[in-house]
C-alpha positions as a printed NumPy array, in Angstrom:
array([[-156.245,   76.146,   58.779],
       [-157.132,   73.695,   56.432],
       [-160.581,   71.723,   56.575],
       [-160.233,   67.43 ,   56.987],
       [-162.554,   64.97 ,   56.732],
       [-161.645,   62.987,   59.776],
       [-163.778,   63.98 ,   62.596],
       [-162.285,   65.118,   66.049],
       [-163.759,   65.436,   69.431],
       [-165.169,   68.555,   71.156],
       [-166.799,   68.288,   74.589],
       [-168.239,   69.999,   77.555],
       [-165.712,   69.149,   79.903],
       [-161.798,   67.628,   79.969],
       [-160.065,   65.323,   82.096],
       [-156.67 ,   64.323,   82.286],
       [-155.698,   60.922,   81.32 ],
       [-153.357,   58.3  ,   82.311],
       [-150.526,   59.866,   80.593],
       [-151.04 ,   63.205,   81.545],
       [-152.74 ,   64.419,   78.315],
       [-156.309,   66.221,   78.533],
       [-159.157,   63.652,   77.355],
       [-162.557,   64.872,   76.743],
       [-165.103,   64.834,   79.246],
       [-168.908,   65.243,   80.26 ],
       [-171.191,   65.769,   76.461],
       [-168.872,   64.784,   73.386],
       [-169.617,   65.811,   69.898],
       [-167.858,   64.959,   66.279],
       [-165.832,   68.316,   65.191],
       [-164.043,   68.709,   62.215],
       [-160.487,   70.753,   62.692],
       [-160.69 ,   74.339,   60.88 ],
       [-164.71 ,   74.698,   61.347],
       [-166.715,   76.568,   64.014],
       [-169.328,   74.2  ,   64.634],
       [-169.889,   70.626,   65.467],
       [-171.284,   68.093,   62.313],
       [-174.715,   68.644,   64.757],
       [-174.763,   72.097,   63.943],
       [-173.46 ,   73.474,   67.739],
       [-171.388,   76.7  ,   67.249],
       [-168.478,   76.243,   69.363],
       [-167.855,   79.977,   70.048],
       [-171.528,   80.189,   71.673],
       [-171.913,   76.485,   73.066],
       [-168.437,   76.416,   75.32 ],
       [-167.393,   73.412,   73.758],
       [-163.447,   72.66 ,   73.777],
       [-161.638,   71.186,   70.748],
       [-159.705,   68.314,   70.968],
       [-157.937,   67.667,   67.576],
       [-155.392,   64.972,   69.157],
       [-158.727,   62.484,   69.563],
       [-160.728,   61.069,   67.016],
       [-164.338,   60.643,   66.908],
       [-164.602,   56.764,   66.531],
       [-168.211,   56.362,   68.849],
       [-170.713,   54.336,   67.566],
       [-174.06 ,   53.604,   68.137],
       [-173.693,   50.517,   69.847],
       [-171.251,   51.644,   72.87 ],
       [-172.214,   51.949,   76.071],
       [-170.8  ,   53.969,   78.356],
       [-170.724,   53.129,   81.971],
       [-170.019,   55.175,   85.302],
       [-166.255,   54.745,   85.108],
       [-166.24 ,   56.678,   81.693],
       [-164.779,   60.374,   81.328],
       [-167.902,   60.102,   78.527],
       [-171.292,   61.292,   79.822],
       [-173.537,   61.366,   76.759],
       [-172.659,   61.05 ,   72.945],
       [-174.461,   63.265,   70.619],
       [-176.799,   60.677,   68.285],
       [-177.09 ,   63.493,   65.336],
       [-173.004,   63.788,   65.597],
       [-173.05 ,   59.571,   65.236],
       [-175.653,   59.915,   62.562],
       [-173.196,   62.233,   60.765],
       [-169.879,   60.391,   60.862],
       [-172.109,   57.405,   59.645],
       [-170.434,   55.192,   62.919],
       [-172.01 ,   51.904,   62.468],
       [-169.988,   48.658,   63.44 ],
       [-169.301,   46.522,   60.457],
       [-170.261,   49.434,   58.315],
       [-166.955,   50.837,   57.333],
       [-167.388,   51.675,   54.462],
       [-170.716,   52.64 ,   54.261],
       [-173.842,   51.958,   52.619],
       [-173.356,   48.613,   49.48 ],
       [-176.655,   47.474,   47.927],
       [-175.816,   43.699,   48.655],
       [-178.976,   42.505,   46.305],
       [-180.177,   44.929,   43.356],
       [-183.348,   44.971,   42.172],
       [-183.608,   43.745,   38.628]])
């Protein structure tokens, strides 16, 4: 299997959605598809965690997630990682260089 750069989702736990697909549940972490382990360093093999390469990690820092969410915690390393910052796309740009 061959290694991306977009992130996926694994988590603790899975719920079924709206449309009948599983969505993940309960402690969510950023996976890339064709690794073992979670960009936090969490083996999946030994941690439980179950892959879900139809969902995309997009968190970021700044959601919040309320009691009606499938969501219980996001990992902050796993946001750290992915570099999710609103307005920050693209990542880091020097906007005024020193001389």
């Amino acid at each position: 299997m061959r290694t991306t750069s977009t992130a996926a989702v694994a988590a603790s736990s899975e719920v079924p959605g709206d449309d009948g697909v599983r969505r993940p549940g309960g402690e969510v972490h950023a996976w890339l598809p064709g690794q073992n382990q979670t960009l936090c360093g969490l083996q999946l093999s030994r941690t439980r965690l179950r892959r879900f390469p139809h969902v995309p990690f997009d968190y970021s820092g700044t959601d919040v997630l309320t009691e009606a969410d499938p969501e219980g915690w996001l990992c902050p390393r796993c946001l750290a990682a992915t570099g999710s910052r609103r307005g920050q796309e693209k990542g880091w740009v020097r906007t005024n260089p020193r001389p």
